[in-house]
N, C-alpha and C positions, 0 to 999 in steps of 0.2 A: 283833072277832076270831072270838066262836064261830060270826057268822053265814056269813063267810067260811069257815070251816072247813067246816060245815054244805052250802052252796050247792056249795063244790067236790067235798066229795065225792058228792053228790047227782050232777051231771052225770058224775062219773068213775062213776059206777056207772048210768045210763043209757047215756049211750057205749058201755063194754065188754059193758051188756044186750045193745045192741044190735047187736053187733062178734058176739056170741056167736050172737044166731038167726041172721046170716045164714052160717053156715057148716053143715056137714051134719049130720043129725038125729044124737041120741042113739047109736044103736043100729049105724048105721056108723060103722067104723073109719077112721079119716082121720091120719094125722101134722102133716099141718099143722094140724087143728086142735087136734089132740094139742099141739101146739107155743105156738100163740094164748091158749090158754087158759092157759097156764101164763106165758106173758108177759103177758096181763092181769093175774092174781093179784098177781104181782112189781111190775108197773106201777102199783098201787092201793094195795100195801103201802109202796112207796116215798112216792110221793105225799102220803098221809096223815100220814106218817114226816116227809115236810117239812116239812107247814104244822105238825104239834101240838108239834116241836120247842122253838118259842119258848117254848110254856107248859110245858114241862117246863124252861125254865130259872129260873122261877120258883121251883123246890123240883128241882136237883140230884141226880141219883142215887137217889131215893127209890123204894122196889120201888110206890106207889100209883100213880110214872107211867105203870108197867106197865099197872096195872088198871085205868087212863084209855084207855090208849091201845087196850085189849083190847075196850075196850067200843065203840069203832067199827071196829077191823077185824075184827069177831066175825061184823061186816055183810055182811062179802065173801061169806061161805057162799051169801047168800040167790041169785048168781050161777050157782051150780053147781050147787045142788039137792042140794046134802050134810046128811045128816038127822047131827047127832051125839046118840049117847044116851046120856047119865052114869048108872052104875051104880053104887052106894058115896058118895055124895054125901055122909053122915055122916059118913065116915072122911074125904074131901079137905076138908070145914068147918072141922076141927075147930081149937081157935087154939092151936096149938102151933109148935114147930121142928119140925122132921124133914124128910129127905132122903125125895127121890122119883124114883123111874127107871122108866123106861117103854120099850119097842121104841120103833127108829127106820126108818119106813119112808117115808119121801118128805117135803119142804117142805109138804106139805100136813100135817102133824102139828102144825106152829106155829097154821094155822089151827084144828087141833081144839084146842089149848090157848089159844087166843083166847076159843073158844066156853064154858071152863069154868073162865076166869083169874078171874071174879067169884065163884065159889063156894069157890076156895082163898084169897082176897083177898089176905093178903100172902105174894107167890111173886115169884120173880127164878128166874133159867134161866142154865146153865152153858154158854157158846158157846164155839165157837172162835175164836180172837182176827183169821183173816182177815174176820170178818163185820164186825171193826170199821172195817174200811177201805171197808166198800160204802155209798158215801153216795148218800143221806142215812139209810136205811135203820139202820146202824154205829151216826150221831151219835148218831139219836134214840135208842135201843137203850140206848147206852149212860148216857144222862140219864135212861133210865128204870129204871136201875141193873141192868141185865143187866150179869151177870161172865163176862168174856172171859178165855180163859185161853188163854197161850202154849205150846204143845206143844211147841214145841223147845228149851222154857228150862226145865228140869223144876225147879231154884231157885226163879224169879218166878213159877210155875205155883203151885208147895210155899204160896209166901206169900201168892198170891193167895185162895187157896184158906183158909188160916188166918184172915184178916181177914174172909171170908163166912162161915166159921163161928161168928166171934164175932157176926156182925150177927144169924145165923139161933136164937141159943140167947138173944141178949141183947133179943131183940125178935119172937120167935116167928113167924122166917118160914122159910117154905118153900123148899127149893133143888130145882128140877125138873134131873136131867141124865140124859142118853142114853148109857146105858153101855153100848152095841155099837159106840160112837163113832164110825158112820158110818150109813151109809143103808145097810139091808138090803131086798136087791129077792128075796130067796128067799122066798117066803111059804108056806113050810114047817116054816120052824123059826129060832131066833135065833141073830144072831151069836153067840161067845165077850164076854163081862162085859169089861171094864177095871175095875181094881179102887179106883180113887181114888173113887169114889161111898163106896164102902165104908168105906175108911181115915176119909174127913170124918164118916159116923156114928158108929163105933166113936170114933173121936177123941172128938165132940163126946156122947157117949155118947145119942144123938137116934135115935128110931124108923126103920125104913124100911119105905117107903110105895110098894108097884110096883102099877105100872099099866099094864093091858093096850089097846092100840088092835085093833081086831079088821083081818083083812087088807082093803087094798084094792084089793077085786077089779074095781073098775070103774077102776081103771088101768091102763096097759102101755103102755109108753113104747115098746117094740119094734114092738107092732101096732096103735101111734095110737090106742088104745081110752081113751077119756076121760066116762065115764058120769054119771050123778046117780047117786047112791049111799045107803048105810046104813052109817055108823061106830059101833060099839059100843066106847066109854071104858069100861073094867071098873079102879073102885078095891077091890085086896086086901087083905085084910086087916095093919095094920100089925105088922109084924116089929121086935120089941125087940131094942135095943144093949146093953143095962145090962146092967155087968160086964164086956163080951166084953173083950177087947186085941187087936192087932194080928195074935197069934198065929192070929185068930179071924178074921180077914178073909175068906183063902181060902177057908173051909167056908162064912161066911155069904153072899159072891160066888155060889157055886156052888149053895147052899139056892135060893135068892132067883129066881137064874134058872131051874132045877127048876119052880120055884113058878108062875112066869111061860110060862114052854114050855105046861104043861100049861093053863093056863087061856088061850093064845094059839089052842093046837089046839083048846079046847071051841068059843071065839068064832068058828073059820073055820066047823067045820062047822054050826054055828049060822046064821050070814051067807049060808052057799052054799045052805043049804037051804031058804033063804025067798025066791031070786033067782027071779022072773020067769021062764019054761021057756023064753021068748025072748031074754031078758034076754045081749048080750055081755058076757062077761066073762073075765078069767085069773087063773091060777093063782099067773102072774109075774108083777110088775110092776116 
């Protein structure tokens, strides 16, 4: 099995090498390749998603299927020439619970938390419950014990959410979720919070842990711009629950994101200012 695993994905990642030089260089803008590239990614992610499937039914819902599976689609990067650089590596280590939220800025985010799913080890990620239905991509997902949560049942949302709280205080794992609760293409500033990240710390009275992705300027889905790039992972320093209540949501919502703004702005002009004078790139993406 692992050699079959092994072999396939070897030639899927030869194939889309290859799919990939022959389309136009770096530095021109193209939309279809803007497009190809992003259907490889998916293409690869699926794939992988099928064969490792069966061994994750070996140990069910367990968050190490994660950290299994993290550890060969970490490999995709090597396709696009995305440099990720972890900052704070002592605070994402450390072997505790705690809640972690981070900017969401494109399906390539999964990819950077592929890249640094082995340094938080036990970590499971808050989805949307339509991802569970993209198979095979959904199945495996979900054997590897990612928590899917129904947005329009705010009830089995409530419950769902209470049973990962007990897994994450009674077994010291990490819960990553995206609390602008969409993809933000403004790379100026963050959405507005959702505040359920919050209520599960406060609840679970467990740290929280934000984390900055620096902008990505070598995308733009508008002007086909799909570059090699520099991602800068910045982990901040952990923000204490203990004590707070419910009352306390709102202000530590709005601390947290404060917190994040400012160190989102440090990271763009940090990234923008070490691009290449030829280098394309945007602002949007």
């Amino acid at each position: 099995m692992w050699e079959k695993i092994l072999f396939f994905g070897s030639v899927c990642l030869l194939m889309c090498s290859f799919l990939r030089t022959k389309t136009i260089s770096y530095s021109e803008p193209n939309k279809f390749r803007y497009q190809l590239n992003f259907f490889i990614y998916y293409f690869i992610c699926s794939s992988i998603a099928f064969f490792v499937s069966p061994l994750f039914l070996l140990r069910p819902r367990s968050v190490m299927n994660s950290k299994f599976g993290a550890s060969i689609l970490k490999h995709v990067t090597k396709l696009y020439g995305i440099n990720w650089e972890l900052r704070g590596r002592e605070i994402l280590s450390e072997d505790r619970g705690a809640i972690i939220v981070s900017n969401h800025q494109s399906s390539f985010d999964i990819l950077g938390l592929f890249n640094i799913w082995e340094v938080a080890n036990k970590l499971t990620v808050i989805a949307k419950r339509e991802i569970l239905y993209v198979f095979p991509f959904g199945f495996a997902a979900y054997l590897a014990g990612i928590v899917f949560i129904d947005r329009k049942n705010p009830k089995r949302a409530k419950d769902q959410l209470k049973v990962t709280t007990d897994v994450m205080v009674k077994h010291k794992t990490k819960i990553w979720l995206f609390p602008e609760g969409t993809r933000n293409k403004d790379y100026t500033s963050l959405l507005p919070f959702k505040k359920g990240a919050f209520h599960m710390a406060v609840a679970a009275q467990v740290p929280i842990i934000p984390i900055v992705f620096s902008p990505y300027y070598f995308l733009n889905k508008e002007k086909g711009i799909f570059n090699k790039g520099h991602v800068i992972i910045k982990c901040l320093e952990p923000i204490p629950t203990k004590g707070l209540g419910l009352d306390d949501v709102e202000k530590l919502t709005n601390q947290v994101r404060d917190i994040m703004l400012i160190a989102y702005k440090e990271l763009s002009k940090e990234v923008i200012a070490n691009l290449p004078s030829d280098y394309a790139h945007s602002t949007k993406g």
